[in-house]
KETI-460809 format. One record per atom (N, C-alpha, C): z negated, y negated, x negated; residue in three letters. Coordinates in steps of 0.001 Angstrom, whole numbers, padded with zeros to 6 digits, always signed. Layout:
BEGIN
ZYXALA/...
***
This chain:
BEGIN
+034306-027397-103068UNK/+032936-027535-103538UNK/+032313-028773-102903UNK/+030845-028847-102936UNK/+030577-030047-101948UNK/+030123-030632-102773UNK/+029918-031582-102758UNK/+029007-032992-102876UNK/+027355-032668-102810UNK/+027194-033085-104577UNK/+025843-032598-104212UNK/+024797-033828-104880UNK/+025835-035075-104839UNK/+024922-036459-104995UNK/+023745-036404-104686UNK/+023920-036576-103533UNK/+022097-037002-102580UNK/+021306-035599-102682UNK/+021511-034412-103385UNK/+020465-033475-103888UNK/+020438-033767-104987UNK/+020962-034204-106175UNK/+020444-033695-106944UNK/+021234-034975-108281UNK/+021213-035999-107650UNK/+021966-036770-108751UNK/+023567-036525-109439UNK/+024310-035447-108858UNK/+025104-034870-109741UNK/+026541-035490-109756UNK/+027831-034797-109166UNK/+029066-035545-109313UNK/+029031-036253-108574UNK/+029548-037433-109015UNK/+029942-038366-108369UNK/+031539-038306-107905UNK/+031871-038363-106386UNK/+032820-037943-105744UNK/+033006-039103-105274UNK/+032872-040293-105357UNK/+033419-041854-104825UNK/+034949-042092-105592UNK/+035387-042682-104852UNK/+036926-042280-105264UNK/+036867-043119-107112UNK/+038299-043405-107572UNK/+038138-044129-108754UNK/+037781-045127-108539UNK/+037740-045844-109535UNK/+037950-046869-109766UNK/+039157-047748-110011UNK/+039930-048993-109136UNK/+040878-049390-109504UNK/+041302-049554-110911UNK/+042448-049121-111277UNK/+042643-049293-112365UNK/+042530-048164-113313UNK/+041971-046828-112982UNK/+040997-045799-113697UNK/+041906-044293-113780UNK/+042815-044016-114546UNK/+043805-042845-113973UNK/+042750-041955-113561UNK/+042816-040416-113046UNK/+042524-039510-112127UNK/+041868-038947-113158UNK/+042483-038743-115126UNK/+042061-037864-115508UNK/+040470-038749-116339UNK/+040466-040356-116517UNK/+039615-040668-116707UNK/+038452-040594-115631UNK/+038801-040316-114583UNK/+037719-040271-112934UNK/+037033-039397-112777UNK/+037782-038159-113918UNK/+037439-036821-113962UNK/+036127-036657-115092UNK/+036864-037079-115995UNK/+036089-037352-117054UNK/+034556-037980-116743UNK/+034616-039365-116700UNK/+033400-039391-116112UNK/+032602-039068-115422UNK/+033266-038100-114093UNK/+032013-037369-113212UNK/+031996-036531-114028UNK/+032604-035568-114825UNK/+031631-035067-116012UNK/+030528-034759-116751UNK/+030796-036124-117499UNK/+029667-037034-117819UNK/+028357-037648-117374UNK/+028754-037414-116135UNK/+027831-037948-115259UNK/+026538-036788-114992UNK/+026655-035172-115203UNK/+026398-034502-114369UNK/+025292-034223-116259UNK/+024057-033707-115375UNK/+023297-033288-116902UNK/+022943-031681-117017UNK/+023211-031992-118239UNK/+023338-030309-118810UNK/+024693-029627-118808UNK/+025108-028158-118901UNK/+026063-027493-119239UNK/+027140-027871-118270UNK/+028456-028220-118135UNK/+028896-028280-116901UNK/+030106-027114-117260UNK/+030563-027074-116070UNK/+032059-025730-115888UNK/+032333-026013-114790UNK/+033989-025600-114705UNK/+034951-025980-113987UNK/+034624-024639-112948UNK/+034854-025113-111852UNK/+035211-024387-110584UNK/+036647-023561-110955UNK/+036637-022124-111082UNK/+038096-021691-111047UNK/+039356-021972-110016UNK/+038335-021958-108973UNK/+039067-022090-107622UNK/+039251-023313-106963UNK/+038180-024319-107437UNK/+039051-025662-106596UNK/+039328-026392-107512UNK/+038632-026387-109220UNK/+039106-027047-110331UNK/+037864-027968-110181UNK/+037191-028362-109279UNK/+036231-029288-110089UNK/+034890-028608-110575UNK/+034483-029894-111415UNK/+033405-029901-112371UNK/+031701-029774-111820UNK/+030846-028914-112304UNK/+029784-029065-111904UNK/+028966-028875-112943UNK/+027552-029072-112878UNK/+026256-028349-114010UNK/+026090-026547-113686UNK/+026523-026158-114833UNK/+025823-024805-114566UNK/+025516-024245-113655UNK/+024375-024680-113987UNK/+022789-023391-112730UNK/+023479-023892-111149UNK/+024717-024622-111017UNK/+024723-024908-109583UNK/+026168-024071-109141UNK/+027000-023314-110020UNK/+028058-022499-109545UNK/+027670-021245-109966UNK/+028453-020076-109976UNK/+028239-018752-109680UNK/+029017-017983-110970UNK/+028977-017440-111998UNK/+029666-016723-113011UNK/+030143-015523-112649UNK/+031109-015341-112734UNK/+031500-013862-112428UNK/+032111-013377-113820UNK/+031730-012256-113795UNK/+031911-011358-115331UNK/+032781-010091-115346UNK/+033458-009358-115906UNK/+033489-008507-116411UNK/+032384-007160-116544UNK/+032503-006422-115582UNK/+031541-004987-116367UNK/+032188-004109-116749UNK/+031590-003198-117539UNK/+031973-002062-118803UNK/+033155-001365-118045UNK/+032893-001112-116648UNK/+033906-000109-116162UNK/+035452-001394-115294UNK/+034813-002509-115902UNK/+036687-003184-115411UNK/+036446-003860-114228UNK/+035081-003639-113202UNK/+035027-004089-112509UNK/+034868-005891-112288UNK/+035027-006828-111446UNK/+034291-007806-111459UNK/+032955-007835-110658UNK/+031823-008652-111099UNK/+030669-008899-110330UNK/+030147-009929-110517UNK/+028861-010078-109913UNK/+028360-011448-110296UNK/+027184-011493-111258UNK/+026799-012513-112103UNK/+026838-012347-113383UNK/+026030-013828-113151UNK/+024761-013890-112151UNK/+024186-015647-111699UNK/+023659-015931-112546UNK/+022390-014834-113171UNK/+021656-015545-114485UNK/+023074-015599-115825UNK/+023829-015744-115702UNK/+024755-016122-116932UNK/+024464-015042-118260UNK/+024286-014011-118003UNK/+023636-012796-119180UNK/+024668-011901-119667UNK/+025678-012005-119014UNK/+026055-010406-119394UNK/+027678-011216-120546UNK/+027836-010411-121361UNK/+028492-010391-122470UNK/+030309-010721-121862UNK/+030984-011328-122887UNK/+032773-011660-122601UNK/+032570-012778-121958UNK/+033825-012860-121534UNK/+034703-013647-120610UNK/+033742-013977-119410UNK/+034044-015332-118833UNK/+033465-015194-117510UNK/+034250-016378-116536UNK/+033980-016092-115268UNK/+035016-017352-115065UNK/+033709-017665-113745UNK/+034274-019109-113165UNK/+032772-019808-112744UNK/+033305-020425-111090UNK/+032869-020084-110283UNK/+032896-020553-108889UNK/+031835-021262-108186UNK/+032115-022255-107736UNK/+031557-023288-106606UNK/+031554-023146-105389UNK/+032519-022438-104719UNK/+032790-022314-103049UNK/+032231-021603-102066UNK/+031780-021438-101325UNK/+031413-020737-100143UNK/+032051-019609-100447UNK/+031000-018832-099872UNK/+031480-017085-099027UNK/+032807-017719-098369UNK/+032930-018100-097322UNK/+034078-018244-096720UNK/+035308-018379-097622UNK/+035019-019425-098577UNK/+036260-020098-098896UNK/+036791-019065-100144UNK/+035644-017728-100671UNK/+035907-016809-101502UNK/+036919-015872-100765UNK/+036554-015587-099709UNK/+037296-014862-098714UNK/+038388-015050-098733UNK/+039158-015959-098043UNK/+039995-016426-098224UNK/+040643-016927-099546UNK/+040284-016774-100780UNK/+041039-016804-101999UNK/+041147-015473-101723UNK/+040316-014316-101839UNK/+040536-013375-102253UNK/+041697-012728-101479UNK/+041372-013101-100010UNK/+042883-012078-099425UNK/+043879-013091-099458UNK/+043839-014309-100231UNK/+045977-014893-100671UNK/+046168-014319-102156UNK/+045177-013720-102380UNK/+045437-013634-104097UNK/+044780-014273-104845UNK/+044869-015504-104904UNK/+044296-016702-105388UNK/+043062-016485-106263UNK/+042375-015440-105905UNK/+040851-015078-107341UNK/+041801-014412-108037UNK/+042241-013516-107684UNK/+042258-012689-108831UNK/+043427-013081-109546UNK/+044220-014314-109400UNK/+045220-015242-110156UNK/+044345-016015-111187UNK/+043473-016358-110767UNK/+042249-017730-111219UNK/+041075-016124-112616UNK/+041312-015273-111696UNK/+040309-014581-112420UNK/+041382-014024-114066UNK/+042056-013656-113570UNK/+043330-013189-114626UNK/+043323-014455-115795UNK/+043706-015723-115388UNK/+043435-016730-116593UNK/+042007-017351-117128UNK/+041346-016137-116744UNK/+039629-016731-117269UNK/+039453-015650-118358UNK/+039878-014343-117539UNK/+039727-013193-118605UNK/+040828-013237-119603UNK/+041620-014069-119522UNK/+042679-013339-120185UNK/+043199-012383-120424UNK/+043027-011816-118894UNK/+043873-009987-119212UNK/+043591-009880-117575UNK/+044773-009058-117245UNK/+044687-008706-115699UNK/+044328-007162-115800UNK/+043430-007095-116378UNK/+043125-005192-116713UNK/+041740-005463-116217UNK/+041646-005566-114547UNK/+040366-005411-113852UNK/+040527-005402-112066UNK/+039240-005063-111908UNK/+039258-004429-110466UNK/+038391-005559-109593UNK/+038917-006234-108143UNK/+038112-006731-107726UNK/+037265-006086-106549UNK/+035975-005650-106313UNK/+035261-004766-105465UNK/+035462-005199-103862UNK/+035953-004684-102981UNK/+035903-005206-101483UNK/+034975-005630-101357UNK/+033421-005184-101870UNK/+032682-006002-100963UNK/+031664-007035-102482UNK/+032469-007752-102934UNK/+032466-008721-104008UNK/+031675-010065-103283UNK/+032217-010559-102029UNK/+031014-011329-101362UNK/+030021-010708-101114UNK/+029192-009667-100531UNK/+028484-008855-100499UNK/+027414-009043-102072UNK/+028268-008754-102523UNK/+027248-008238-103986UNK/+026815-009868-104601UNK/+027558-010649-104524UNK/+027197-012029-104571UNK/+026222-012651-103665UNK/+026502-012804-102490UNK/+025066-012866-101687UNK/+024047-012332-101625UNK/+023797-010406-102482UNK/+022750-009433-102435UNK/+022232-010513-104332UNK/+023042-011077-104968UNK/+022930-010847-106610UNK/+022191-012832-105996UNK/+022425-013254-105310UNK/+021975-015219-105262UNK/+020612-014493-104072UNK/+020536-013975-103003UNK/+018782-013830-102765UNK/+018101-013598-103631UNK/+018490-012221-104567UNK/+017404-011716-105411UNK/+017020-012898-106342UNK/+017653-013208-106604UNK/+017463-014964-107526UNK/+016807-015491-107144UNK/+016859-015650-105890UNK/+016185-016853-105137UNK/+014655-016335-104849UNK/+014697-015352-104468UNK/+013366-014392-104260UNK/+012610-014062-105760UNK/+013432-014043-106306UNK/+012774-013676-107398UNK/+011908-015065-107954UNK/+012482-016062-108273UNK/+012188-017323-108665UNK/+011233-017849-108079UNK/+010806-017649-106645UNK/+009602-017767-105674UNK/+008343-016851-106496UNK/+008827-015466-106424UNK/+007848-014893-107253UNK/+006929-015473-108562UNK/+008276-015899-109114UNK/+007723-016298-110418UNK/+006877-017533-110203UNK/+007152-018411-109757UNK/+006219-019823-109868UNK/+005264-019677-108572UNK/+005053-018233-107595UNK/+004001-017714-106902UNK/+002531-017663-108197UNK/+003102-016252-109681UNK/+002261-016171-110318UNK/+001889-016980-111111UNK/+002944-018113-110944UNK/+002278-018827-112057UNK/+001559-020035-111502UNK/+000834-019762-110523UNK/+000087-021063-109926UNK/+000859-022118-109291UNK/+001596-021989-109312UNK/+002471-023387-108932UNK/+003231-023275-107189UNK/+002713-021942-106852UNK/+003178-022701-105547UNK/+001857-021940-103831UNK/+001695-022535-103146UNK/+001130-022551-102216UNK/+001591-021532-100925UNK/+000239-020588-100608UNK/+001035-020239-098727UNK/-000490-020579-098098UNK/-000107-020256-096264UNK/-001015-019989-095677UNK/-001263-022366-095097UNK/-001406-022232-094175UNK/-000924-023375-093809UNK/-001891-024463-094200UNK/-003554-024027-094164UNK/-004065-024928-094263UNK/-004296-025418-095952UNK/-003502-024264-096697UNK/-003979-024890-098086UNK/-002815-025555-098250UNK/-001437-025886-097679UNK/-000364-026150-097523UNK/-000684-027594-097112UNK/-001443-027949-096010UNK/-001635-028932-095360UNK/-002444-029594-095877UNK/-003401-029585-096734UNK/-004439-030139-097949UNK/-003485-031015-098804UNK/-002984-029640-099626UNK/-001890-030483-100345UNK/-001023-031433-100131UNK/-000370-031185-099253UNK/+000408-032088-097992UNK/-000424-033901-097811UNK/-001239-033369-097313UNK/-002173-035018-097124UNK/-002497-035261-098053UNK/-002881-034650-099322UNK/-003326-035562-100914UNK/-001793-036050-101689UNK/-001114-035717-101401UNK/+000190-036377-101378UNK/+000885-035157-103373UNK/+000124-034035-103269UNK/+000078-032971-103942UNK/+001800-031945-103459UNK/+002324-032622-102542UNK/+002958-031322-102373UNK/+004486-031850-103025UNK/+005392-031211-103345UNK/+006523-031417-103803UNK/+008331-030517-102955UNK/+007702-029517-102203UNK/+008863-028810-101449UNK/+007956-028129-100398UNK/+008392-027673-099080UNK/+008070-027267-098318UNK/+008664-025972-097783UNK/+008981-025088-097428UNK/+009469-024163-096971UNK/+008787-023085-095758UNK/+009960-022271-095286UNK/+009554-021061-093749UNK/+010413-020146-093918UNK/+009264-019349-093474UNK/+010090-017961-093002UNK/+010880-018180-091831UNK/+011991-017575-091735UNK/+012927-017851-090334UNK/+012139-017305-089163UNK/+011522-016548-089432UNK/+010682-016361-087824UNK/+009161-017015-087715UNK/+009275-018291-088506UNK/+008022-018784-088406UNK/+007784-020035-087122UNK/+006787-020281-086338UNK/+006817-020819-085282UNK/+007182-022459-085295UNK/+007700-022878-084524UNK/+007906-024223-084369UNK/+006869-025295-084934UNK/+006023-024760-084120UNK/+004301-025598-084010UNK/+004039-025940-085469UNK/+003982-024715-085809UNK/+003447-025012-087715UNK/+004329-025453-088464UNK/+005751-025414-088213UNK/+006197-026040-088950UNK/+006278-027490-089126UNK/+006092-027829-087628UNK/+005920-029344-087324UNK/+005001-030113-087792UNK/+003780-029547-088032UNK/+002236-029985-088423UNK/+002531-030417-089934UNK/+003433-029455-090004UNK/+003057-028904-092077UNK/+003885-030343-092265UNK/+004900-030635-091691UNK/+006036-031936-091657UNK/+005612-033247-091663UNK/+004608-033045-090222UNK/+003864-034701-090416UNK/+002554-034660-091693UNK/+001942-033772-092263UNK/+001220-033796-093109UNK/+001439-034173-094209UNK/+003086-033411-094671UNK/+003769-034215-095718UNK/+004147-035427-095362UNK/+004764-035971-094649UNK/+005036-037146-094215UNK/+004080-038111-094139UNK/+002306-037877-094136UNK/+001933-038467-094102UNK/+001401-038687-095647UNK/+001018-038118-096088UNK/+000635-037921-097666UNK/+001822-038480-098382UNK/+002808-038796-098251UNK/+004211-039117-099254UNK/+004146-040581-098794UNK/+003513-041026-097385UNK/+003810-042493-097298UNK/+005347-042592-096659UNK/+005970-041242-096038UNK/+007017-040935-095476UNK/+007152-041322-094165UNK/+005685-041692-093168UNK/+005799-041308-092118UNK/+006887-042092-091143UNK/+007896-041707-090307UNK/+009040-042085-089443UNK/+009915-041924-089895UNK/+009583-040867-091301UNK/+011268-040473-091672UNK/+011777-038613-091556UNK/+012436-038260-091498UNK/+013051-036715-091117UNK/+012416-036100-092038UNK/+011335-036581-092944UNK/+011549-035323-094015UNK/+010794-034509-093672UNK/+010834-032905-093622UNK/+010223-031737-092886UNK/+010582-030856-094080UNK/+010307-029583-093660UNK/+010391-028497-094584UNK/+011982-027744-094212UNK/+012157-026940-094924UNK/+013769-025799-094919UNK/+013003-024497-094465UNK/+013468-024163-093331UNK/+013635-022267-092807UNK/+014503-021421-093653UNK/+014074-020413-094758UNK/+014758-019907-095108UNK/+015353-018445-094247UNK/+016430-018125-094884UNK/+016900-017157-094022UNK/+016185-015264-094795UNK/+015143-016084-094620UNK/+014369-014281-094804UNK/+013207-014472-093844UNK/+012303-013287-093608UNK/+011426-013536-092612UNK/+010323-013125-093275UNK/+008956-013085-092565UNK/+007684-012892-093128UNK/+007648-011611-093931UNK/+008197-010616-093638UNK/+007965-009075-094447UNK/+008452-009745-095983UNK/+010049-010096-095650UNK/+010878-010695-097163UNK/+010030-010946-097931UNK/+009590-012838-097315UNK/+008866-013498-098291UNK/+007377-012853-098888UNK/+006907-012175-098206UNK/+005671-011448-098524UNK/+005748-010585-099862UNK/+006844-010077-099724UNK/+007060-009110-100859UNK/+007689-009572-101760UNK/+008333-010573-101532UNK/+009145-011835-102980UNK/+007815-012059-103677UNK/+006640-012402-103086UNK/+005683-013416-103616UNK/+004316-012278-103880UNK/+004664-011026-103271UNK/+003464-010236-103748UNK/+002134-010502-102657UNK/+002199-011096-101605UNK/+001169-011767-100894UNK/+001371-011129-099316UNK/+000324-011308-098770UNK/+000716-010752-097401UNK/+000729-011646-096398UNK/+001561-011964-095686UNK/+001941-012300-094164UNK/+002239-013762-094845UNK/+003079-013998-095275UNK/+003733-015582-095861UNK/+004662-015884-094713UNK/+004123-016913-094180UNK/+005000-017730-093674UNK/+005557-019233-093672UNK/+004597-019628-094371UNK/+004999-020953-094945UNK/+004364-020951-097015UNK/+005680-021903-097502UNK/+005474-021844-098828UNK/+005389-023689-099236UNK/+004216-023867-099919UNK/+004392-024875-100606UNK/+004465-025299-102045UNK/+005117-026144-102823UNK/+005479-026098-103845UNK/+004833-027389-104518UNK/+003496-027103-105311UNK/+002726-028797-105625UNK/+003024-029055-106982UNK/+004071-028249-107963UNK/+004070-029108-109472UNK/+005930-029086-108860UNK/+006224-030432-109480UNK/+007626-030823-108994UNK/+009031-030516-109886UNK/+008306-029710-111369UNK/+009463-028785-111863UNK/+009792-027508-111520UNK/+008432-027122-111141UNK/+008369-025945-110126UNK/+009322-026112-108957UNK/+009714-027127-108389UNK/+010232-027407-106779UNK/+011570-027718-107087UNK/+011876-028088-108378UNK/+013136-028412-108730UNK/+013882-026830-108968UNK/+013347-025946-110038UNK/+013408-024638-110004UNK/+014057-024086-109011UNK/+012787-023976-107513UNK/+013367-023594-106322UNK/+013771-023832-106029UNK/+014718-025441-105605UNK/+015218-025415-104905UNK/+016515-025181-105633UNK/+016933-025315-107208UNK/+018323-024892-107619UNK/+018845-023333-107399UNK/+017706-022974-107949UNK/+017891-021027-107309UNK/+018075-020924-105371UNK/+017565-021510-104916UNK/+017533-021703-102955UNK/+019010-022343-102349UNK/+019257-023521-103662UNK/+020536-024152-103093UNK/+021907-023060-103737UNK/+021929-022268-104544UNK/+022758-021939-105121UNK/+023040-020864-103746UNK/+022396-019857-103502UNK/+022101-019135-102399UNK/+022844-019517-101178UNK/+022065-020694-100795UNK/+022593-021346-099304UNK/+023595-021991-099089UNK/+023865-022178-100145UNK/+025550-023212-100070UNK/+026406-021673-099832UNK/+026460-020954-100850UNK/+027502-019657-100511UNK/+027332-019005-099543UNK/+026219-018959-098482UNK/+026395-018277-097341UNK/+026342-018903-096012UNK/+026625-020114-096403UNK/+026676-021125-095493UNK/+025829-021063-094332UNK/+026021-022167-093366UNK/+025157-021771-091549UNK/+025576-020734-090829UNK/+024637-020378-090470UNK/+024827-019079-089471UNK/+024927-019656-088040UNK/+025548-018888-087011UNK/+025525-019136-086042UNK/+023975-018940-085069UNK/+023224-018228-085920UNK/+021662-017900-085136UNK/+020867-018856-085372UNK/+019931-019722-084607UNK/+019561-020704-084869UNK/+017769-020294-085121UNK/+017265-020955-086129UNK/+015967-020434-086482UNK/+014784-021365-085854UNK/+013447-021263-085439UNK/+012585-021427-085165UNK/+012091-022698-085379UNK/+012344-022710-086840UNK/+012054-024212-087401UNK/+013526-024990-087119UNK/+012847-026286-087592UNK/+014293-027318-087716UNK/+014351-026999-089076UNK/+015580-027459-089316UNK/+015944-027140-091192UNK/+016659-028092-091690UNK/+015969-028464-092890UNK/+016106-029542-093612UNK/+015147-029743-095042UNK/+015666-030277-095795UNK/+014873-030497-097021UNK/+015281-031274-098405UNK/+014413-031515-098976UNK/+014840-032485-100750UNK/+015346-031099-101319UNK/+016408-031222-101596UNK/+017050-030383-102991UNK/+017323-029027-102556UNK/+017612-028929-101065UNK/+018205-027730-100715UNK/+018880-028160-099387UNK/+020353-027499-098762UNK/+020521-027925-097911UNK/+021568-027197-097027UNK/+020931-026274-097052UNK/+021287-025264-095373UNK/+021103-025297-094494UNK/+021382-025715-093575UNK/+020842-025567-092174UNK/+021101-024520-090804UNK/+019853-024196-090265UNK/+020035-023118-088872UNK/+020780-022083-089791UNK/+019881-021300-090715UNK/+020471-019876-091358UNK/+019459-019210-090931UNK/+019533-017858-090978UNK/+018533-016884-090981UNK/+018930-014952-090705UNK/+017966-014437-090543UNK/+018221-012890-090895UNK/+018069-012620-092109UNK/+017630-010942-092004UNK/+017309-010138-093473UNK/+018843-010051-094263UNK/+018841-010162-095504UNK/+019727-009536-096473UNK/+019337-009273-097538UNK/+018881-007769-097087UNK/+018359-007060-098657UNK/+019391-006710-099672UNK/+018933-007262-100904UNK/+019656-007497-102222UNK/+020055-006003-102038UNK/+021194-006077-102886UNK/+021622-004910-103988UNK/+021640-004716-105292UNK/+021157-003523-105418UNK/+020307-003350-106673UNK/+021881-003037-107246UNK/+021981-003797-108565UNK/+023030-003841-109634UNK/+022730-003830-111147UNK/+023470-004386-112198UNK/+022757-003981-113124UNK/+022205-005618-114020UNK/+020933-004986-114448UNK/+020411-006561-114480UNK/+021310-007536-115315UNK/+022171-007494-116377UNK/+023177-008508-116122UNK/+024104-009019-115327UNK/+024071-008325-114587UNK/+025002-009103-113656UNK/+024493-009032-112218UNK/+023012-010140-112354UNK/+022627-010486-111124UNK/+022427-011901-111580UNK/
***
């Protein structure tokens, strides 16, 4: 699991403290982290909630993913990359970890279980755009982007992966200049969907850049955006924009991955 200090305030991963056994070191990053926390099944450490992945139990035995935390029983809770799921799954290792969450080895794990986890964290993520789309709180279309931007109104920045260099650059120094930022990296995040995606996440046509001007709103996105991008890690295709951002932190991802429709608890 990574380190997600410098997003978001959370564990603290600095070694102990002299003097401090391992299980008091534990304890306090704990403590440290606000709101619900749960253990990683698979690497054992501690995080808040809304920032690992629940996997559940459904009616027919199967496992799935279970992100909004809704669906009924047992559940057991992961932190790690697609990759590093992979690799539990073909040593064994989930479904060892999954067996002492359920307390019962009377279940099925689906081959394509990363799959349905990456289709079950976009729709999240897309969806959550939607929502603070209708509810006023977030911005497209560059120049109302760039308003906001220079009144020092804006709070997250975002792109479609096939959105052009040029604009993304503009939209960057605008924030940068409005934040009192200017000579520092901060720019917007390329997400890995493209203009059709985001258009239809948000109900709007031809979105290619998103801005985010109330800052619980931006916190929102980016926990639903980071939950997403950490599990599907960098891609080898490199996107249009540079990528980078406050409270999300993927970089050079991109391409379509249309969700799979599952059942609404266990997305």
């Amino acid at each position: 699991m990574r380190n997600r200090d410098n997003e978001r305030g959370g564990v603290n991963n600095a070694p102990a403290a002299k003097g401090r056994s391992p299980r008091n070191a534990a304890k306090a990053a704990r403590e440290s982290i606000d709101g619900p926390v749960r253990r990683c099944i698979l690497s054992g450490e501690h995080d808040a909630r809304p920032h690992l992945i629940r996997l559940a139990l459904a009616p027919d035995g199967r496992v799935l993913p279970d992100v909004r935390a809704k669906a009924p029983g047992r559940g057991g809770w992961i932190g790690v990359t697609r990759g590093e799921l992979e690799t539990a799954i073909q040593k064994g290792r989930l479904k060892g970890a999954l067996a002492r969450a359920f307390k019962t080895g009377e279940f099925s794990i689906p081959d394509d279980l990363p799959d349905l986890i990456t289709a079950a964290l976009e729709r999240n993520a897309l969806d959550r755009l939607g929502l603070e789309s209708r509810s006023g709180m977030l911005l497209t279309g560059s120049d109302k982007i760039a308003t906001a931007a220079r009144s020092g109104q804006l709070h997250a920045l975002y792109h479609a992966s096939d959105a052009g260099e040029d604009g993304c650059r503009k939209l960057a120094q605008a924030w940068r200049v409005g934040s009192d930022r200017e000579g520092t990296d901060l720019k917007g995040l390329a997400l890995p969907a493209t203009r059709p995606i985001l258009s239809m996440a948000l109900g709007r046509e031809n979105v290619v850049h998103i801005g985010l001007t109330d800052r619980n709103a931006a916190k929102r996105v980016s926990e639903a955006l980071d939950r997403w991008l950490h599990f599907i890690g960098p891609d080898p295709v490199a996107t249009p924009c540079e990528t980078a951002s406050q409270g999300a932190s993927a970089s050079d991802i991109t391409g379509d991955r249309t969700a799979v429709t599952v059942h609404e608890d266990f997305e």
